[in-house]
N, C-alpha and C positions, 0 to 999 in steps of 0.2 A: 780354477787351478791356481792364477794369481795369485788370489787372496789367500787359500791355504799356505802355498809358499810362503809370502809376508808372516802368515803365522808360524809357522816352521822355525823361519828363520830367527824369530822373535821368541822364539820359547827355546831355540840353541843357546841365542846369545845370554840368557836369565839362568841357562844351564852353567856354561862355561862362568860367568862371573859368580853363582853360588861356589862352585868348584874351589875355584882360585882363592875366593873369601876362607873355603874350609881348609883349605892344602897349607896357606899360611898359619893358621891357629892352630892346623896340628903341628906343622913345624915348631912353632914356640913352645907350643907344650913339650915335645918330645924335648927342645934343647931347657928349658928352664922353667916348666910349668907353668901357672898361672901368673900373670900381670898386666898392669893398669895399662892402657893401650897408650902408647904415645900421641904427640900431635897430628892431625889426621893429614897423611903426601896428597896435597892435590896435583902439583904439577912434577913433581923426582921422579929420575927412571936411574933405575939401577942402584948400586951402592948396598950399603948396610945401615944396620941401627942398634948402636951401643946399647944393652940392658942390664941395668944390673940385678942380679939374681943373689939371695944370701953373702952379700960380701964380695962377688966376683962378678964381671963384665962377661956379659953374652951378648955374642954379633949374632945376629940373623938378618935374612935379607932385608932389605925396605921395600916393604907392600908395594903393591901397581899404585900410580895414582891414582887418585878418586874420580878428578877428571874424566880417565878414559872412561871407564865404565858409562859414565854421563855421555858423552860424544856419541859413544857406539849405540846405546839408545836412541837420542835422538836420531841417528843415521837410521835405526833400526825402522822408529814410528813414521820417519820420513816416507822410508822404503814399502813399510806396511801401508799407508796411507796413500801412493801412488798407486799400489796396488789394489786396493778397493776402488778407490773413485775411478780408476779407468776400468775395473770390470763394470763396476754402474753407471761410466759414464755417456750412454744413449741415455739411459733414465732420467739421470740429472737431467740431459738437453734436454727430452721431451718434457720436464717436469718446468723446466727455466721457461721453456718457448710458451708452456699452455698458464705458468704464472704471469709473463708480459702480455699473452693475448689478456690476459682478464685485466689487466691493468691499465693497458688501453682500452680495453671496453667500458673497465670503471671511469679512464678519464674523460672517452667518449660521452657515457652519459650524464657523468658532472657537469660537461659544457654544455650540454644540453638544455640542462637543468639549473642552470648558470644562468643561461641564454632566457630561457621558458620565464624564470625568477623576474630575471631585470626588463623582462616584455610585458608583465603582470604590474611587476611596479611600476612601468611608464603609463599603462592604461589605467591603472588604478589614480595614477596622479592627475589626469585628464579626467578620471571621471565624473568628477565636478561639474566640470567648465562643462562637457558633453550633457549632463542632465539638464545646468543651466541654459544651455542652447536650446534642448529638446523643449523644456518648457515654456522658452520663448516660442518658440515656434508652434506648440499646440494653445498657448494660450491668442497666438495671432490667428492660427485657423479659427479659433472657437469665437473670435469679437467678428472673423469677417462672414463666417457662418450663421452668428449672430444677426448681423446687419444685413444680410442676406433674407433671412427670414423674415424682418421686420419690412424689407424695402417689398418682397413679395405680398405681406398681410397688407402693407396700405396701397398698394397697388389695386389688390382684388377688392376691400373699402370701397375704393375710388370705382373699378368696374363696375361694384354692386350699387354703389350709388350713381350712379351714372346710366344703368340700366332702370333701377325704380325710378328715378326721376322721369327717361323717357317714357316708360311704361305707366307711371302715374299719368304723363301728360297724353298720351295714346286713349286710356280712359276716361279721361275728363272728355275726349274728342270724342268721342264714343257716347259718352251720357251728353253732351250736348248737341250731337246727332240726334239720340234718341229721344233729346227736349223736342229740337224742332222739329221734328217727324210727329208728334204726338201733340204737338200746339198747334201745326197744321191741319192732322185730320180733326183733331177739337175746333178748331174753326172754323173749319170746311162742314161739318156736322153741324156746329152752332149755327151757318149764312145757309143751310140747306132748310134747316127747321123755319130760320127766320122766315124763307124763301115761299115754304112751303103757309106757312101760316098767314103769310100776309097776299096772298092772290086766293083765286076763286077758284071754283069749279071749272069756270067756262075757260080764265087763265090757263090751266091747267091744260083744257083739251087742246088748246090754240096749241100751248108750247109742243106736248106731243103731237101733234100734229107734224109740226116746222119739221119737229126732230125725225117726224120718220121721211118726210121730202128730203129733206136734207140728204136721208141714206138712200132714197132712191138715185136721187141726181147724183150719188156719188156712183153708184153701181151702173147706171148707164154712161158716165164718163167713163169706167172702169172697162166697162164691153166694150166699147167704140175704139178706147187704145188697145 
């Protein structure tokens, strides 16, 4: 309703200044027909305006000033324009509140993104030094990992030799057990042949003889204890 009224009242007032424009030009007609319009009244109220018509002066009134008409316009677009923006104005609010909400969201996620940038740049500027670190540090694992390995292989060297050495000398002990075991009964065999080749028969019964006394007198010692 507002807004129509604004308009109403804006297509009165375009009515009445047509009006007034024509009410004048027929007056000069009726008094002295057609002529060149004089200088234009911005600011006169009232009076007349000397013309001359075929040789004689003709007064007719002095037009409105130009002026008004301009005022009451702009009064008019004033008045039309108070009248729109407050019939829409919940719209505009809700229109103003939901353009600042986005505006602080846009500034919100600029600072973020501000923020996010200059966090990227600092660790990109370390990235360097960080790699250079890193690689000291896997290239010190790898020499002590290194050294590690190697102190392990001559250790176990050293076990494996350490173990055949005694094991070589276990077997030397071994085959020289089995020298003299084997040079013994060869000897014992060699002084039994001799033994046997060099006595007699009658030798021979004597000795077994001795040797079965010998086992009697052992086995009656043996009874008695």
């Amino acid at each position: 309703m507002k807004r129509w009224f604004g308009v109403t009242l804006l297509a009165a007032a375009m009515a009445m200044g047509t009006a007034a424009f024509a009410q004048e030009h027929e007056a000069s007609a009726h008094e002295g027909g057609f002529h060149m319009p004089d200088g234009i009244n911005w600011t006169g109220v009232g009076g007349e305006v000397v013309h001359t018509v075929d040789g004689r002066e003709v007064r007719t009134p002095r037009p409105p000033p130009f002026v008004g008409p301009i005022i009451n316009f702009a009064i008019l677009l004033v008045l039309g324009y108070m009248a729109v923006t407050r019939s829409i104005n919940p719209s505009l609010l809700a229109r103003r509140a939901s353009v600042e909400s986005e505006i602080a969201e846009a500034k919100r996620l600029h600072d973020e993104a501000q923020a996010m940038h200059s966090e990227m740049t600092s660790k990109l500027g370390s990235l360097d030094a960080e790699i250079a670190t890193l690689k000291a540090q896997f290239t010190a694992a790898g020499e002590a990992e290194r050294d590690r390995i190697v102190a392990e292989a001559k250790a176990r060297v050293e076990r494996m030799r350490a173990d055949g050495t005694a094991t070589i000398e276990q077997e030397l002990k071994n085959l020289r057990e089995d020298l003299r075991r084997e040079a013994i009964i060869a000897a014992t065999a060699a002084a039994e042949a001799t033994v046997r080749s060099s006595i007699g028969a009658d030798d021979q019964r004597r000795l077994a003889d001795e040797y079965l006394a010998g086992l009697e007198a052992a086995g009656t010692e043996g009874a008695r204890a």
